[in-house]
N, C-alpha and C positions, 0 to 999 in steps of 0.2 A: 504494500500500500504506500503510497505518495499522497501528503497534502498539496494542497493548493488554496494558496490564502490569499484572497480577495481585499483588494484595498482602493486604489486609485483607476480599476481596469474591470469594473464592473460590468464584465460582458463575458461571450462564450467566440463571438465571431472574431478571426484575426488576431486573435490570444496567443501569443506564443511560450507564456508562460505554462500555458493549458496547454499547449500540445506537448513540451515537454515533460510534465507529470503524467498524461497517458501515455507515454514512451517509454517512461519510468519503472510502472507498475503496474500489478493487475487492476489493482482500484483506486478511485483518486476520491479523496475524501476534500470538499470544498468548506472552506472555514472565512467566518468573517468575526472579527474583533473589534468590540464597540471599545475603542480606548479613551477614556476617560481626560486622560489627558490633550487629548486631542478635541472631545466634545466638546468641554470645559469653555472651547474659544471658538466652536464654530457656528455659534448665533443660529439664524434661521437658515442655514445649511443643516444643521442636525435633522431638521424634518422633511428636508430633502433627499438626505443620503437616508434615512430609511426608507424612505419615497424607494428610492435606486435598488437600496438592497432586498427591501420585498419582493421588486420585479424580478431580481435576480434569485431568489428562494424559488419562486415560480417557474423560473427558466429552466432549473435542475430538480424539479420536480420533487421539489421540496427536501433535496437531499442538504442543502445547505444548511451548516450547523453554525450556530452564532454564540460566541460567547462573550463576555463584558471582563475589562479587567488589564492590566498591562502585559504587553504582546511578549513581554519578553522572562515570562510566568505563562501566561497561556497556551501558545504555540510549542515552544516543549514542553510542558505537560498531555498535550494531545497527542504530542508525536511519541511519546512514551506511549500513552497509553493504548493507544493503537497499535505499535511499533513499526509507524510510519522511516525509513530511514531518510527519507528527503521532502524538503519544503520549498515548495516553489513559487515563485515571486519575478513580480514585475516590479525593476529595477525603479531604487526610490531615487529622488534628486534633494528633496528639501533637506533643509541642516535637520527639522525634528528626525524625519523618515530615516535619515544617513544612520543618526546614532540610534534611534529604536532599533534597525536593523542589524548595527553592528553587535548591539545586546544580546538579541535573538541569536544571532551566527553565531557568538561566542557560549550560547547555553547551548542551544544543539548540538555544536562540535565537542564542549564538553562531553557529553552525551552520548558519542560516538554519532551524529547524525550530520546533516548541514543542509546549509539555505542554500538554493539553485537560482540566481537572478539569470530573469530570461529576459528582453526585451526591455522597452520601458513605455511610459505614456507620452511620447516622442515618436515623429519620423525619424529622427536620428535624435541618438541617448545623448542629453548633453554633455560634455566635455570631451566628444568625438570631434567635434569640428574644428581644428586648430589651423594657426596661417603657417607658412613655411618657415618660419622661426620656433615651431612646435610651439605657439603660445597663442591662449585665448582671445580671439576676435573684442576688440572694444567695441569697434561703431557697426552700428546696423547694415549700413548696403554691401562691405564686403564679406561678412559673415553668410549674405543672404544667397550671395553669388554662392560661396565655399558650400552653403547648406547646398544648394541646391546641383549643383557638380559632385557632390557625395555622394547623392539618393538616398534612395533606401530601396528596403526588399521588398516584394510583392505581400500584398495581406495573407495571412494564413487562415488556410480554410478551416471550417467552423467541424468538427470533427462529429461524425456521425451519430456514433454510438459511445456515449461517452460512460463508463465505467463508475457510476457513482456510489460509495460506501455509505452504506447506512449506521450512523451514528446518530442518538439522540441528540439534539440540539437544548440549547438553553433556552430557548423559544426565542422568536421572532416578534418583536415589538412593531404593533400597527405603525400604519403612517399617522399617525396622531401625537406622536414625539414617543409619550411612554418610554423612558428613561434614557433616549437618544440626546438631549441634553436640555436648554432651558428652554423650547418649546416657543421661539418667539418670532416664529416668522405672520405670528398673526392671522392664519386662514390662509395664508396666500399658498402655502402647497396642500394643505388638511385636507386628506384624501384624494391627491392627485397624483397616486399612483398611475395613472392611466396614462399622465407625461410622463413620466420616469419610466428607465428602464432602457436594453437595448432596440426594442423593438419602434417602440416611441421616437429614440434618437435615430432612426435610417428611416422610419416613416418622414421625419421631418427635414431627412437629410434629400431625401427626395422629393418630397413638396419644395424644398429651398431651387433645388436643380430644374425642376419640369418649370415654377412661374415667378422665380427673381434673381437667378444667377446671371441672366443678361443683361439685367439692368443694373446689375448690382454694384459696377463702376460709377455709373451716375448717380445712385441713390443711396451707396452706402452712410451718409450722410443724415439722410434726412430722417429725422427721430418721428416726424410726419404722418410717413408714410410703411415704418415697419414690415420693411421688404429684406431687415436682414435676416443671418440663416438663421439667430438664436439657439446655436450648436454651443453655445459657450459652457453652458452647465453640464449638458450632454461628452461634452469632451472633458470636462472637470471631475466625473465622476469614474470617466471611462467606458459611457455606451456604444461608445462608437471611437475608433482608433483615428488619430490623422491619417496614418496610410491607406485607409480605407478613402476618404477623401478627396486623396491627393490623387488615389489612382480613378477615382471614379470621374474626377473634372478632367484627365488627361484622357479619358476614352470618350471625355464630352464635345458634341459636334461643335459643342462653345469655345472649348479647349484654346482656344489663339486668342478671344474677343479680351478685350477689358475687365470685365467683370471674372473673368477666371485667372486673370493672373493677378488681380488685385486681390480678390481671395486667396490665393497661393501665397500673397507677402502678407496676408494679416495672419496667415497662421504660419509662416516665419519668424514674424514679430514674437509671436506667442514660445517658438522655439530657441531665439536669443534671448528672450527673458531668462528663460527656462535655463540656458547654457551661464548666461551672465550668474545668475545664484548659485550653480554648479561651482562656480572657481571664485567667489565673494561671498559667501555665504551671511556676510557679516553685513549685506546693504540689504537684508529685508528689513533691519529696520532703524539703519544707518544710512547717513549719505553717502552715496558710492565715492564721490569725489569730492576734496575737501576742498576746491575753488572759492567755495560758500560758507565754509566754515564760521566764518565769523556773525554770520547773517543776525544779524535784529529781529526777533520776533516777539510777535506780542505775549505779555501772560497776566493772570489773575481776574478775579471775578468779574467784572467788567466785559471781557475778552469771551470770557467763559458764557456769558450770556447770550453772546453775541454768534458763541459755535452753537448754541443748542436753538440758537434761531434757525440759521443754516442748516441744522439736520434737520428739523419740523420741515421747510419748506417756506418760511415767511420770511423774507428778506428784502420782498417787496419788489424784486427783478425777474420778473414773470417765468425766465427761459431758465434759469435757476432753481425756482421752486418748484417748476413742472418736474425737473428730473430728480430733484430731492425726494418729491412727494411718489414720484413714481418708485423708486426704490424701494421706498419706506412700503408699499401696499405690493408690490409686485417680485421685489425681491429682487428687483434687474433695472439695470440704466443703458439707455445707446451711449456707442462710447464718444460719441461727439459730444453728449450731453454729460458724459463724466469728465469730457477735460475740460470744459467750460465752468463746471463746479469744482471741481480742483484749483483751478486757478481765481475763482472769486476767494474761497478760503487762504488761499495762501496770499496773493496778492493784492484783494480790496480788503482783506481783515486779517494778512500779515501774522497768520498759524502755521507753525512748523506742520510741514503733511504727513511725517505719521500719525496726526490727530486725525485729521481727513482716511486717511489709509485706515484705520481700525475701524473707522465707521462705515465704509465700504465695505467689510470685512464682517461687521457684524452682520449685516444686512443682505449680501450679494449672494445669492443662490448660485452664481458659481465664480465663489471668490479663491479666486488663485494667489497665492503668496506671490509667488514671481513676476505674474503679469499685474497684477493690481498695486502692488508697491513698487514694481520697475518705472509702472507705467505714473504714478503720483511723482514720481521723481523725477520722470521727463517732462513732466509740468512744472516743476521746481526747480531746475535745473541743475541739477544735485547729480542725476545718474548718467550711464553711459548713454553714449548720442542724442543726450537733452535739447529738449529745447530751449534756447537761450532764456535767460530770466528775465530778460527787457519784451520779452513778449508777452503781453499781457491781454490777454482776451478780454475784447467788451461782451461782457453780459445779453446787450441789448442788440449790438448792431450781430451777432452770432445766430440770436435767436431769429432776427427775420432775417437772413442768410438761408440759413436749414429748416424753417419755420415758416414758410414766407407767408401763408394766408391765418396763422398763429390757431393752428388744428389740435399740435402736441398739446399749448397753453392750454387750451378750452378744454381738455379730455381731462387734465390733470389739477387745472384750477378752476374749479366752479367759480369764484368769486370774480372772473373774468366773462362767462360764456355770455353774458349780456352784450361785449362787445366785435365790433365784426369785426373780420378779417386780422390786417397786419396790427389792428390798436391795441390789440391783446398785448404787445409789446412794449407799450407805453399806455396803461393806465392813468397817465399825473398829467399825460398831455387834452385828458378828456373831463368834462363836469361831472361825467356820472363815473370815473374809471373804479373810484374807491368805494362807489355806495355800497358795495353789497360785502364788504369787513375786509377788502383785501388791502394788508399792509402798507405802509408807506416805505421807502426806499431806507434800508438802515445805514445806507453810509452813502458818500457820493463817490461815483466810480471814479470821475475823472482825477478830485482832488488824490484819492487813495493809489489809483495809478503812478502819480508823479508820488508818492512817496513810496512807493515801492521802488520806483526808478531812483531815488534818493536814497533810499539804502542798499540796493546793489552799490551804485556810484561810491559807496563809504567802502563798502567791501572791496572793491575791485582794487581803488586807490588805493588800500591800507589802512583809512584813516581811523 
């Protein structure tokens, strides 16, 4: 018998960790581990990933055994108990995952047993891709060139007959949280088991392909009209692999168009994140780069009132609060709509972003370490291939940019639907913009921009 312990790769299709545990053994025993340590911090993702791991109970025909507890006490104790001699796994990247797993290694091999990393949740496993100095890629376009002159290998097939051992499980906690952690995603996944899963993630990887992968160069933008693929969580938990993906858009008749190679670099991006925390492990929640070090930023109650305005959604800057508010009930933000709220936080109210970064984190149903704190950093200009910090996004002129007839605004701020079109965007320019309780602006952008540019200018100089 061989385990196979499910974590980041919540699927059967394209597994390669799964196929090497049926190669392994007569039976392969599927284990999933609620660790506590890890719940502890994953807000309304907890009732998510049971969302995920229920479907996957169901997928194995309910041979999947769940137990609660730290992985590196649970996993060899199972494999004792069973006398599994090998445990197999899809390669971790996170600093937590790196040292849970080296735990694990180190108690099984005790044991006379050992953990088998097979693949990982990668086209290519980060710290593979290196430049001809054998040294990790910094900036993004040549990386992206190197990823993609790498490849990778074809998906591996979904194996027939799969060998599943029956062991009692600890039982399987509804999608209702039920001790998956603090239960606060609010309704927005409670009992939507039917989205989760891998079945759900290729159902929608296919609706994505058949009616907005062609347009999806010109519209990846627009928070509007929600034409993107919203694979985010689904690839977060592992229902669907990128190589699956990436080979399904190369046999697409779209294959050359726009919208498929710009899909191809955003799950690039997702792959240099991925690689950058591999070799820095120390910038999820540090600045990559200390250019900024010095930086000025605001603190104390005053401050603090002013972030819990910003996660509510009242800040009085229509394009702002739409994607706040959208978070907060939906558990998801378009990421045009995340760097635009990134950047009021940090720049019109002058908050260090991993304050911004944990509350994305609480909230984001598929919040990625890598990508979500790479990505707050590239709005801060802290991390690899940042965006400069003299860039500072208007609030307003972004929203009717990507917004233009203000449709996102009205879905997400009722205190606006009374107005038409683009006035959504400016409520203070109309008599009636505030009648119906919608806030007034808590800071001015313009003055707050020149003092953002005022404290780079301190930093840059020395002074």
């Amino acid at each position: 018998m061989s385990i196979l312990w499910f974590r980041r790769d919540l699927r059967l299709s394209d597994h390669p960790a799964l196929l090497a545990a049926v190669e392994a053994g007569d039976e392969v025993l599927p284990v999933f581990v609620r660790d506590p340590g890890l719940l502890s911090r994953a807000g309304a993702r907890a009732d998510r990933l049971a969302a995920s791991v229920a479907a996957l109970s169901a997928d194995t025909g309910g041979a999947l055994v769940v137990r609660t507890g730290d992985p590196a006490h649970v996993i060899p104790g199972l494999a004792a108990l069973t006398g599994a001699r090998e445990v197999h796994v899809s390669r971790e990247s996170t600093p937590y995952g790196r040292r849970r797993d080296a735990r694990v290694g180190a108690a099984l091999e005790a044991d006379g047993r050992r953990l088998v990393e097979t693949g990982s949740p990668y086209a290519v496993g980060p710290g593979r891709v290196l430049n001809g100095s054998g040294r990790p890629y910094q900036v993004f376009t040549p990386f992206s060139r190197a990823w993609r002159e790498h490849g990778w290998p074809a998906p591996g097939q979904r194996p027939r007959d799969v060998p599943w051992a029956a062991v009692p499980s600890g039982g399987l906690p509804g999608v209702d949280g039920d001790g998956w952690g603090r239960g606060t995603a609010g309704g927005v996944v409670r009992g939507a088991a039917g989205d989760a899963g891998e079945a759900a993630a290729l159902a929608r990887w296919r609706a994505f392909l058949e009616d907005d992968l062609e347009h999806y160069g010109q519209q990846r933008d627009r928070p509007d009209l929600d034409t993107t693929s919203r694979l985010s969580a689904p690839l977060k938990y592992g229902e669907i692999h990128p190589r699956t993906i990436l080979t399904d858009l190369a046999a697409h008749p779209a294959a050359d168009g726009e919208g498929a190679r710009r899909f191809v670099t955003e799950l690039a991006w997702r792959e240099f994140y991925a690689d950058v925390l591999w070799h820095q492990p120390r910038s999820a929640w540090r600045d990559l780069r200390d250019a900024l070090a010095g930086m000025p930023y605001d603190r104390g109650p005053e401050v603090d009132d002013l972030v819990e305005v910003w996660r509510r959604g009242r800040t009085g800057f229509p394009f702002v609060d739409a994607g706040m508010r959208q978070l907060l009930a939906q558990g998801w933000m378009h990421n045009r709509v995340r760097m635009v709220t990134a950047s009021f936080l940090i720049k019109d109210l002058h908050v260090w972003w991993p304050v911004g970064a944990r509350h994305f984190l609480d909230h984001l149903l598929d919040g990625d370490l890598a990508s979500n704190n790479h990505g707050w950093q590239w709005v801060a200009g802290t991390g690899t291939d940042a965006s400069p910090f003299f860039r500072v996004f208007n609030p307003v002129t972004q929203g009717q940019r990507f917004d233009p007839d203000g449709d996102y605004i009205r879905r997400w701020v009722p205190e606006l639907r009374h107005l038409p079109g683009a006035a959504a965007h400016e409520p203070w320019r109309w008599p009636d913009g505030h009648d119906h309780g919608y806030p007034e602006r808590i800071v001015d952008h313009a003055e707050e921009r020149l003092e953002a540019l005022r404290r780079y200018d301190l930093v840059r100089n020395g002074s």
